[in-house]
Every structure is written in structure tokens, then in C-alpha cells.
C-alpha positions as CSV (number, residue, x, y, z in Angstrom):
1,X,-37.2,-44.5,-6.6
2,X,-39.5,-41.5,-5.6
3,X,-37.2,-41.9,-2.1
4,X,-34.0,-41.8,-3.6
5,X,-34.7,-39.0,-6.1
6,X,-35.8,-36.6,-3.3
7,X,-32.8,-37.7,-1.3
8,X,-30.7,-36.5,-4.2
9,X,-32.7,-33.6,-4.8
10,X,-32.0,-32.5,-1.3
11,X,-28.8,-33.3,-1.3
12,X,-28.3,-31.3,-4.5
13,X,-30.1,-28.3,-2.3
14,X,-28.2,-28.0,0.3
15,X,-25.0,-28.3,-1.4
16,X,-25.7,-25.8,-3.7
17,X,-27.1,-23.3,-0.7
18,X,-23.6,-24.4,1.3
19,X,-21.8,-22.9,-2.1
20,X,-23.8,-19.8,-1.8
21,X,-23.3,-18.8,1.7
22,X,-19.6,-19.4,1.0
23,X,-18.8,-17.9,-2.1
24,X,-19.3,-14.4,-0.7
25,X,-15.5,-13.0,-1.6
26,X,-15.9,-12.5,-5.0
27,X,-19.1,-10.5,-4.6
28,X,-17.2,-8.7,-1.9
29,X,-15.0,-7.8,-4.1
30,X,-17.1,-6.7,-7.1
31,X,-19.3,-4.2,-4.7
32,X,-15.8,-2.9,-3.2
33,X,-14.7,-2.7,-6.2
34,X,-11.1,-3.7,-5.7
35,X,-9.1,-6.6,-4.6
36,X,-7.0,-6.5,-1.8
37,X,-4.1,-8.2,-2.1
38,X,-1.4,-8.9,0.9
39,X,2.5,-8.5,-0.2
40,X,6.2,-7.8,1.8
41,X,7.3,-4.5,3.0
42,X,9.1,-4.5,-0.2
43,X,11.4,-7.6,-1.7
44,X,12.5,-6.3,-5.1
45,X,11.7,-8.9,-8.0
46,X,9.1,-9.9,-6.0
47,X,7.2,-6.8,-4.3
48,X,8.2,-3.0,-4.4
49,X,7.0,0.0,-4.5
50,X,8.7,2.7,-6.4
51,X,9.4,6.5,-5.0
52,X,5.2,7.1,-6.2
53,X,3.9,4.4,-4.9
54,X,3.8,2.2,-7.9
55,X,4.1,-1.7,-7.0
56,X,5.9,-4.3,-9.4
57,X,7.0,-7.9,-8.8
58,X,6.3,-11.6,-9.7
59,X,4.0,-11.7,-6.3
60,X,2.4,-8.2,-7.3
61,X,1.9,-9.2,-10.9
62,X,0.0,-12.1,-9.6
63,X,-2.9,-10.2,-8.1
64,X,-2.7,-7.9,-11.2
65,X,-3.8,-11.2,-12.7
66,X,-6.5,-11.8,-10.7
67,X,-8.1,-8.2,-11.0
68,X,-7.4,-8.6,-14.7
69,X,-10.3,-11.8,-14.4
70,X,-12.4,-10.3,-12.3
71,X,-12.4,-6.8,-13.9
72,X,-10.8,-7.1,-16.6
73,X,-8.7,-4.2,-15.4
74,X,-4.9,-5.2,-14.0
75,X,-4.9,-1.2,-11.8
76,X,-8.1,-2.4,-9.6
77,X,-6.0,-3.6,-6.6
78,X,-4.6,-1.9,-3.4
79,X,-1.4,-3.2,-1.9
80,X,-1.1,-4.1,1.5
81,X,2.3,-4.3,3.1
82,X,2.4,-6.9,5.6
83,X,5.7,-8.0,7.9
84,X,6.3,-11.3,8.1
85,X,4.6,-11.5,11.4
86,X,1.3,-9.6,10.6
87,X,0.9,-11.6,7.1
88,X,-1.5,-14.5,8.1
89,X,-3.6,-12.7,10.9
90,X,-4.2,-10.0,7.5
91,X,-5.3,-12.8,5.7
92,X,-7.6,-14.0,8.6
93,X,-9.3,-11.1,9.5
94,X,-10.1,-10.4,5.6
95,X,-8.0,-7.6,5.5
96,X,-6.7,-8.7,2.4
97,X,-8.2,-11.3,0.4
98,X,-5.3,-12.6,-0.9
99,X,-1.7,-12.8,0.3
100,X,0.8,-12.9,-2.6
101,X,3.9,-12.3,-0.2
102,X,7.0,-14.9,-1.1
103,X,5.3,-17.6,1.5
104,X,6.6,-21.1,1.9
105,X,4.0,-23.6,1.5
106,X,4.3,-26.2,4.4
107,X,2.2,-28.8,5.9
108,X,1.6,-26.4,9.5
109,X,0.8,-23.4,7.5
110,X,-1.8,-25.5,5.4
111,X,-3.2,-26.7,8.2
112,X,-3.6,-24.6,11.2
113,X,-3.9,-20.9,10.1
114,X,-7.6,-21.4,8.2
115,X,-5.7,-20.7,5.1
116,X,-5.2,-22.9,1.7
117,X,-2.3,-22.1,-0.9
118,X,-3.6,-22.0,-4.0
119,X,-0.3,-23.3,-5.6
120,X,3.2,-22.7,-6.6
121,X,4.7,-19.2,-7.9
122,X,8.3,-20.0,-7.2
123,X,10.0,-22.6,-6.3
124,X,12.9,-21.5,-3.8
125,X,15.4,-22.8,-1.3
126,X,17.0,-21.3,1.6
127,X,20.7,-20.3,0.8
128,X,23.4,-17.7,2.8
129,X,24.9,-14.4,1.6
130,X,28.3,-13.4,3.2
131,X,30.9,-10.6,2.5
132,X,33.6,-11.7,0.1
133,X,36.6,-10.4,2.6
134,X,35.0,-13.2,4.9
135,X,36.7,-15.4,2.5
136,X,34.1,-17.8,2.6
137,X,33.5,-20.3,-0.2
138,X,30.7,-23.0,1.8
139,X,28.1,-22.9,3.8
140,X,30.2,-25.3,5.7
141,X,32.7,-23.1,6.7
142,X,30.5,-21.0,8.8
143,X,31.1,-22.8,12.2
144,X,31.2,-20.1,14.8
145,X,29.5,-17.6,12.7
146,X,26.6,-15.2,13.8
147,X,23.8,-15.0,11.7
148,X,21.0,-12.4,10.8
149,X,17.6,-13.9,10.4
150,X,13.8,-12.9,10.2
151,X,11.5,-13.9,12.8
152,X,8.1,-15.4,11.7
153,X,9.6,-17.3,9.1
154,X,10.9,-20.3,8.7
155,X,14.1,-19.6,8.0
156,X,15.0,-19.9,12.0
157,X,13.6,-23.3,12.2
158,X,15.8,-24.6,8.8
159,X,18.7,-22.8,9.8
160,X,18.8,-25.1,12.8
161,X,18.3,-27.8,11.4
162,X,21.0,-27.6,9.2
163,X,23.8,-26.4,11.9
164,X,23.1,-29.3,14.0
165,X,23.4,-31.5,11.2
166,X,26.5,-30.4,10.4
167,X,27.6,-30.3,13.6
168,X,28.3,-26.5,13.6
169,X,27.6,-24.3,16.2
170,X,26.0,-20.4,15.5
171,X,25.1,-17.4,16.7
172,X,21.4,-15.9,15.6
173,X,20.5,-12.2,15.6
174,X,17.2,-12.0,14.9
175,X,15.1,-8.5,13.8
176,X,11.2,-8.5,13.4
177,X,11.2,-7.0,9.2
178,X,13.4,-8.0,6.3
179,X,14.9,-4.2,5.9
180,X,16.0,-4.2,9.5
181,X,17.8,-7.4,9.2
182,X,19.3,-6.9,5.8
183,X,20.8,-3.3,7.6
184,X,22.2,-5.3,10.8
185,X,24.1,-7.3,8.1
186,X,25.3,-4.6,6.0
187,X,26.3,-3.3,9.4
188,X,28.4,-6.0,10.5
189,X,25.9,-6.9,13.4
190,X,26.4,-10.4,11.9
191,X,28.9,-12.4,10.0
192,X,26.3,-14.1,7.6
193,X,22.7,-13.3,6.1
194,X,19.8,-16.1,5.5
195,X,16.6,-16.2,3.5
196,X,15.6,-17.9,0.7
197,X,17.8,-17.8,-2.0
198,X,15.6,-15.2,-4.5
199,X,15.6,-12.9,-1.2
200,X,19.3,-13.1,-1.0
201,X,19.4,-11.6,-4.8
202,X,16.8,-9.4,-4.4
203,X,18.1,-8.0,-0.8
204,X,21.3,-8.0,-2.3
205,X,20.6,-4.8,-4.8
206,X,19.9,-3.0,-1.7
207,X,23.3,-2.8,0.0
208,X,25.6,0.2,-0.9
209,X,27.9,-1.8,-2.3
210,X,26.3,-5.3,-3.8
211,X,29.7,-6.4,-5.3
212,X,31.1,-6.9,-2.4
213,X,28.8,-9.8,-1.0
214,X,28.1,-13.6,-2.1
215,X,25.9,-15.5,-2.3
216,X,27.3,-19.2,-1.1
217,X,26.4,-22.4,-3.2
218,X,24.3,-24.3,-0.7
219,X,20.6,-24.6,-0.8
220,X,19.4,-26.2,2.7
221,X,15.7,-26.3,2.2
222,X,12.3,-26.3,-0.2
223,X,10.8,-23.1,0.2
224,X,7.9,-23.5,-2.8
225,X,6.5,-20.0,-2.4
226,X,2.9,-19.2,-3.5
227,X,-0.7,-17.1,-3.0
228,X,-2.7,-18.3,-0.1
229,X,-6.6,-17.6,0.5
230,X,-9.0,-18.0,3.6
231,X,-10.7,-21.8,4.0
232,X,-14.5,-21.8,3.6
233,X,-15.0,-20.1,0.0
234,X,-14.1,-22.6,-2.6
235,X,-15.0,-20.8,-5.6
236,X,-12.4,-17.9,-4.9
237,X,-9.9,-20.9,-4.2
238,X,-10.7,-21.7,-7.7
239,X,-10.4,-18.6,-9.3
240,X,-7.2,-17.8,-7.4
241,X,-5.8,-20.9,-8.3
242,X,-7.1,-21.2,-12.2
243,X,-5.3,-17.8,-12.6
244,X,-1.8,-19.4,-11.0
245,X,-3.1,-22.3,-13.8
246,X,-3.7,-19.8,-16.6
247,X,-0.3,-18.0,-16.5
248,X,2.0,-21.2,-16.9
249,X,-1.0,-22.8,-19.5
250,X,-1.0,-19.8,-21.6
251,X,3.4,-19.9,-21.9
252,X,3.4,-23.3,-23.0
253,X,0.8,-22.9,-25.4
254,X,3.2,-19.5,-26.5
255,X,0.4,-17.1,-26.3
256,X,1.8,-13.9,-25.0
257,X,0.4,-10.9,-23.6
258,X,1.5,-9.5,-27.8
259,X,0.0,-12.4,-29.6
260,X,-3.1,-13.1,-27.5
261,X,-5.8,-11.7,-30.2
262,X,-4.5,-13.3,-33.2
263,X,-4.1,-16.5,-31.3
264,X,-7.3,-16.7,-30.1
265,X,-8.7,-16.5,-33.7
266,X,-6.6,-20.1,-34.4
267,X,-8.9,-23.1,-34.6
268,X,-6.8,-25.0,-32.8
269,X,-9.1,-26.9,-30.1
270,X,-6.8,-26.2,-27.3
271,X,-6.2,-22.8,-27.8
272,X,-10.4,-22.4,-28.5
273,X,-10.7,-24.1,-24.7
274,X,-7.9,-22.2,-23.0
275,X,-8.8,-18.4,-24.7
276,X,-12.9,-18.9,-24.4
277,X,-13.7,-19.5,-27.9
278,X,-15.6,-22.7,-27.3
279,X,-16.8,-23.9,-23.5
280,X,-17.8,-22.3,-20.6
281,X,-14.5,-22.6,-18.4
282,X,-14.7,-19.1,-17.0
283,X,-18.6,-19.4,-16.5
284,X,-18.0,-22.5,-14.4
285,X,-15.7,-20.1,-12.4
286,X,-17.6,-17.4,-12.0
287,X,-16.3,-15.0,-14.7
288,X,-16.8,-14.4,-18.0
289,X,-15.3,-17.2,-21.0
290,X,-12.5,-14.3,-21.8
291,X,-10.8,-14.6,-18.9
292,X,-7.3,-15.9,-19.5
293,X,-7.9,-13.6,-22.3
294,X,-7.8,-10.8,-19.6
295,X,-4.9,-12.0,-17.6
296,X,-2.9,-12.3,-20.1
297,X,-3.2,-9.1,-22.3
298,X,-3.2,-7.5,-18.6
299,X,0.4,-9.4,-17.2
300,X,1.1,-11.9,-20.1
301,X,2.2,-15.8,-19.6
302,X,4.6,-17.1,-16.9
303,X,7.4,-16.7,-18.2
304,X,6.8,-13.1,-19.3
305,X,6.1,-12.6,-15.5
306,X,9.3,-14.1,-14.6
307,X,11.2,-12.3,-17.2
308,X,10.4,-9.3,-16.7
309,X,10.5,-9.6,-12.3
310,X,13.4,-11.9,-11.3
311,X,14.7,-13.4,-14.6
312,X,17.4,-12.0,-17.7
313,X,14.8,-8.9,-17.8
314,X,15.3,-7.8,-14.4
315,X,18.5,-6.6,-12.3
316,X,18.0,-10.3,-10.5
317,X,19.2,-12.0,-13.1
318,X,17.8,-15.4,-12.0
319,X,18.1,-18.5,-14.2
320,X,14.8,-20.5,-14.4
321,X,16.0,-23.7,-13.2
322,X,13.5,-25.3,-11.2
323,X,10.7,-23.0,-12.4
324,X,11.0,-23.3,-16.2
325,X,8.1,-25.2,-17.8
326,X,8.1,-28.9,-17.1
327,X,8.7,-30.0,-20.5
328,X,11.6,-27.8,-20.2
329,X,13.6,-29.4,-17.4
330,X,11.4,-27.4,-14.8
331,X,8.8,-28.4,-11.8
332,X,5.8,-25.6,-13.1
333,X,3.0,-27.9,-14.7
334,X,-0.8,-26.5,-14.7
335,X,-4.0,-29.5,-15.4
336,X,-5.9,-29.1,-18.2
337,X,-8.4,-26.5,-19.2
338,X,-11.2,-28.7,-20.5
């Protein structure tokens, strides 16, 4: 017995001084005093800065959500804009800690860049946008066509994939950032433009005349889109991920970044769990039992994030569809907080 108790107390040891050498971000960031958080070059809806250098978005929102728990103050972040290219080295290097920059989740990525995604933000699909004097109605109608694509993405790979399926032969013209391509196109340096369909919206408000383009019907891929950290400090994996958790939690509970006090005086068990009133979920985390409290008085729920980013309170205009709740005909579920 005496062997087996100081095998387990070892054991308990070393695990517990493993978690302390690796949960060194978060105190990182404390002493900084700032996150730093990875986004696009500017993707309206998603992450833009205005003419003062004031960034908005669902991605942006995101780390404001993060700051919001570790702070408690939403403004403590500095925006990093990354190309497509530069995004994961960024991430490697610790130049940001987190990158919140409309990223497909995919098994490679998970895998081989020293990186985890800490979940879903938006589930998307790769889609075309043409000019309506193409007279264009499909996506199967663009045999022959050139098209204007991002490198570092994997829009190249998908938009092979789906020509050769079809048995359709194309022409790519690729540019290194998102603004360069989206100008070839506007241009007429290309016949058709492809990203993932919420880029195809959001790109879309960009050209002089926005009218004037379509976007076609056909999604050809699953691009679920979402935050990604560096491997090796599982406590900021949690906390990154518990705040993804948080936002859809706290929308199908209906607390709102309005109604967030008076519902956090409610008996209600769940609600006492979720908002800090009984347990010690954000102590197991490494912040304090207020924390979704924080993020949501700082960004409100989910769907206040869409709403007011990509959704019917933003020029995007996109319908929910796949990312409504999932007792609402949607894919965004978040476990338990208990």
C-alpha cells in the first residue's frame, strides 16, 4: 500500500509540475498586460479596421472575449494583421497568442503546424462570385473559366478537386493577400472569384459596384472556421476554448450582454453554474467564478456576436443556417458547464 501511495503521489507530482511549466501563456499575458490576438488584413464581418484604427468582427469580437475573462476589460488586446501566409508561423513564434483569422479547421492543420483549434466560430463552405453580365447561373457553367484565388489557403486545393470532378477544365490566377485578389477580379484579370462563401459577402461590399456581382448557389467544401492556439499549454486551450463554450451557452440560456445582472440573481441552478453564483468553474480555469459574466457584458452571447458582425445587423446580411443553435436547426452546441 505504502508502494502504491507514493507511486501515486509522484505521479500526482509530476503531473502537476508538467502543468506548471506549460501553463506559462496566461501569466504571459497578465505581466504584458495585453493579449495578442492574430486576425486577416481586413475581411469585413469578420475583421476590420475602421479609418482610426478601430477593429470589429465576429473573429475580433472573439478575442474581445477572451480579454474580457482574463481582464475583465474587452479594449486590452492588440490586433495583429496576418496574410494568409504569415498566419501560422505568427502563431508559432508566439507573436500572437491567439489567431482568430477565418481558418479552416482540417486534419493537416491540426496536426503538423504545433497548433490545436479550440473549436468552431463559423461554419462555412467554399462558394464562387461572378459578374452578372457573365450570365452565369451554376458553378457548373464555368468550364473554361479563369479564376482568382488566395495562396496559402485551401481554397486552391478544393477548387481542384471540384473541377476535376466535374470534368471542367480552369484557369487559376493566384495573388499572395485577399485585397490583391479581390482587385484582380474587380479588374477583370479573372472571370470568377473563390473563397469561402462569408468571404464572398464580405469581399463583395468592397467592389465599386457590389450589385453588379453574384454570388453562385454552389457550396463545394466544409470550411468550419475557428481560433487556434500553440500545443503544449493546456490550460490556455481551455480558457480559449471555454470562452468559444461560454458565448453559444450563455444564447441558449437567453442571457444577453442587457440582461446578464438580473439573470444572474435567478435561482435557477443552471444559470447559478454558468454565471458563477455557485461552483468554481472559472477557478478551475484559471480566472475568477464571474467570468462568462465578463464576456458577456463585454461582447454578449453568440448570437449577439453574429448579429451584430455577419447576420440581419450587419451589411452581410447572412442567414444563420448552419450556425444557429442546435436546437434550432443549427450545428453550434457547447458541453455543459458543471
Amino acid at each position: 500500500m505504502k508502494r502504491v501511495t507514493l507511486a501515486l503521489t509522484l505521479a500526482l507530482a509530476a503531473g502537476l509540475t508538467a502543468q506548471a511549466a506549460d501553463a506559462q501563456t496566461l501569466k504571459t499575458i497578465k505581466d504584458r498586460g495585453t493579449l495578442s490576438c492574430g486576425v486577416s488584413q481586413g475581411l469585413p464581418g469578420f475583421s476590420s479596421p475602421d479609418d482610426k484604427g478601430n477593429w470589429t468582427g465576429l473573429d475580433v469580437d472573439v478575442c474581445r472575449a477572451v480579454a474580457a475573462a482574463v481582464f475583465n476589460d474587452p479594449t486590452k488586446v492588440k490586433f495583429v494583421p496576418l496574410s494568409a501566409k504569415d498566419r501560422f508561423t505568427a502563431l508559432q513564434s508566439g507573436e500572437v497568442d491567439v489567431l482568430s483569422r477565418n481558418t479552416t479547421w482540417t486534419i493537416s492543420r491540426d496536426t503538423s503546424l504545433g497548433a490545436n483549434f479550440t473549436g468552431v466560430t463559423y461554419y462555412d463552405g467554399q462558394g464562387f462570385m461572378v459578374k452578372k453580365s457573365l450570365k452565369v447561373n451554376s458553378a457548373l457553367e464555368l468550364n473554361s473559366a479563369s479564376v482568382c484565388v488566395q495562396t496559402g489557403t485551401t481554397t486552391e486545393q478544393n477548387l481542384a478537386d471540384y473541377f476535376k470532378a466535374n470534368n471542367m477544365k480552369y484557369e487559376v490566377i493566384a495573388f499572395g493577400t485577399n485585397d490583391e485578389t479581390v482587385k484582380a477580379y474587380e479588374a477583370g484579370r479573372c472571370d470568377v472569384f473563390t473563397t469561402d462563401q462569408s468571404g464572398l459577402y464580405a469581399n463583395r461590399l468592397k467592389l465599386a459596384n457590389p450589385n453588379d456581382h453574384m454570388v453562385l448557389p454552389e457550396i463545394i467544401s466544409k470550411e468550419p472556421l475557428g481560433p487556434m492556439v500553440r500545443h503544449g499549454d493546456d490550460q490556455w486551450f481551455d480558457i480559449v476554448k471555454w470562452t468559444l463554450f461560454a458565448l453559444i451557452t450563455t444564447e441558449e440560456l437567453g442571457v444577453t450582454s442587457k440582461n446578464v445582472d438580473e439573470k444572474a440573481k435567478m435561482e435557477n441552478p443552471e444559470l447559478k453554474r454558468v454565471l458563477g453564483t455557485d461552483g468554481n468553474f472559472g477557478e478551475q480555469l484559471g480566472l475568477t467564478k464571474d467570468w462568462v459574466v465578463r464576456i458577456t457584458k463585454a461582447v454578449g452571447n453568440y448570437g449577439e456576436v453574429f448579429d451584430r458582425n455577419v447576420g440581419a445587423g450587419s451589411p452581410l446580411a447572412i442567414n444563420r443556417g448552419l450556425n444557429n443553435l442546435w436546437n434550432k436547426g443549427g450545428l453550434q452546441y457547447a458541453p455543459p458547464i458543471r
